[in-house]
C-alpha positions as CSV (number, residue, x, y, z in Angstrom):
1,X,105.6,105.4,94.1
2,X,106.6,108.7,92.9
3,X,103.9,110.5,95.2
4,X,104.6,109.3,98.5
5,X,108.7,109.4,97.5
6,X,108.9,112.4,100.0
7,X,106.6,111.5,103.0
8,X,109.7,111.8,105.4
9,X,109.5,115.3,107.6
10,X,112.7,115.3,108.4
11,X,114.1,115.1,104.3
12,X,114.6,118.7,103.7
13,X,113.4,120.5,101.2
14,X,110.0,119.9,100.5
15,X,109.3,118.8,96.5
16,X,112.3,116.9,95.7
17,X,113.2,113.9,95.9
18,X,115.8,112.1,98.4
19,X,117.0,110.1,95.8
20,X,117.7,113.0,92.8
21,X,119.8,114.9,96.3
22,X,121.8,111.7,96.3
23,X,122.6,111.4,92.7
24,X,123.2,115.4,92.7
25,X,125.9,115.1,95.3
26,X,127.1,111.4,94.0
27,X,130.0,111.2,91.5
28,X,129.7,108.8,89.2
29,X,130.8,105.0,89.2
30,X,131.0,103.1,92.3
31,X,130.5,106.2,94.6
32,X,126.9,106.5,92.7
33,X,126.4,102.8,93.1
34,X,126.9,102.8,97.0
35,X,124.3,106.0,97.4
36,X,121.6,104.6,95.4
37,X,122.0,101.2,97.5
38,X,122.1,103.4,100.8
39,X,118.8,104.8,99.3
40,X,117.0,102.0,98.4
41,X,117.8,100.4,102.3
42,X,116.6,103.6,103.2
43,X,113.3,103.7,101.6
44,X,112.6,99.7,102.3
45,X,113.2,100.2,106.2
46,X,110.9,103.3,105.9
47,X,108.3,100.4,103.9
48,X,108.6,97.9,106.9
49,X,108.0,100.3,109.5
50,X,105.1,101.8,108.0
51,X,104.0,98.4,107.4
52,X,104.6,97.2,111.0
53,X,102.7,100.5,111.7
54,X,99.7,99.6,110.1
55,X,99.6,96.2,111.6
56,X,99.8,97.1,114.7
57,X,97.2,99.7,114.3
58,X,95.0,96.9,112.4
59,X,95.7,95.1,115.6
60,X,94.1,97.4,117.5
61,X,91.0,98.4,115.6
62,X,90.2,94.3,115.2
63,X,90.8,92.7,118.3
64,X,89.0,89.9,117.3
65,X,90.3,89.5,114.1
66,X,93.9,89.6,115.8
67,X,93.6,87.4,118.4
68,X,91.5,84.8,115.9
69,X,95.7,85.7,113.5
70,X,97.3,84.7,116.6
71,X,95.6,81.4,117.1
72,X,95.5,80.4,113.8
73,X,99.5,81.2,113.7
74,X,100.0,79.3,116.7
75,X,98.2,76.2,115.5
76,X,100.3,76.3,112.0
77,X,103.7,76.7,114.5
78,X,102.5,73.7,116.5
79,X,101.9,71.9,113.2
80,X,104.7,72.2,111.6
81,X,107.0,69.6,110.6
82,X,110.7,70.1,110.8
C-alpha cells in the first residue's frame, strides 16, 4: 500500500519512502538484500501492531461481541483434540 508506506512519525522526511532511503544508502548485492529484509520485518511488525491495535480497540467498542470471541475460543480450546 503505496499510500500508507509513510504513516510512521518518527521516518524523517515527510514524502519519501523508508524503503527508496534504504536502497539509496544500500550498495548493491547482499548488502541490498539484508536492508530490504530489515525493511520488510519492519513494515510487518508495524502491520501486527496496528492490527493488535485495532483489536483491542474493537474490543472495547463491542464488549459483547468480545466476550461472546472469548467464549466461543475457549469452547474450540476445550474441544480440541491433540
Amino acid at each position: 500500500m503505496p499510500e500508507q508506506e509513510d504513516r510512521d512519525p518518527s521516518a524523517g522526511t515527510a514524502g519519501v519512502s523508508r524503503a527508496f532511503r534504504g536502497a539509496e544508502g544500500a550498495g548493491s548485492g547482499a548488502g541490498g538484500e539484508v536492508d530490504w529484509e530489515a525493511e520488510r520485518r519492519r513494515r510487518r511488525a508495524r502491520f501486527l501492531r496496528e492490527l493488535a491495535e485495532a483489536r483491542a480497540l474493537r474490543d472495547r467498542v463491542q464488549p459483547r461481541r468480545a466476550k461472546a470471541a472469548r467464549l466461543r475460543h475457549a469452547m474450540r480450546m476445550r474441544t480440541f483434540r491433540w
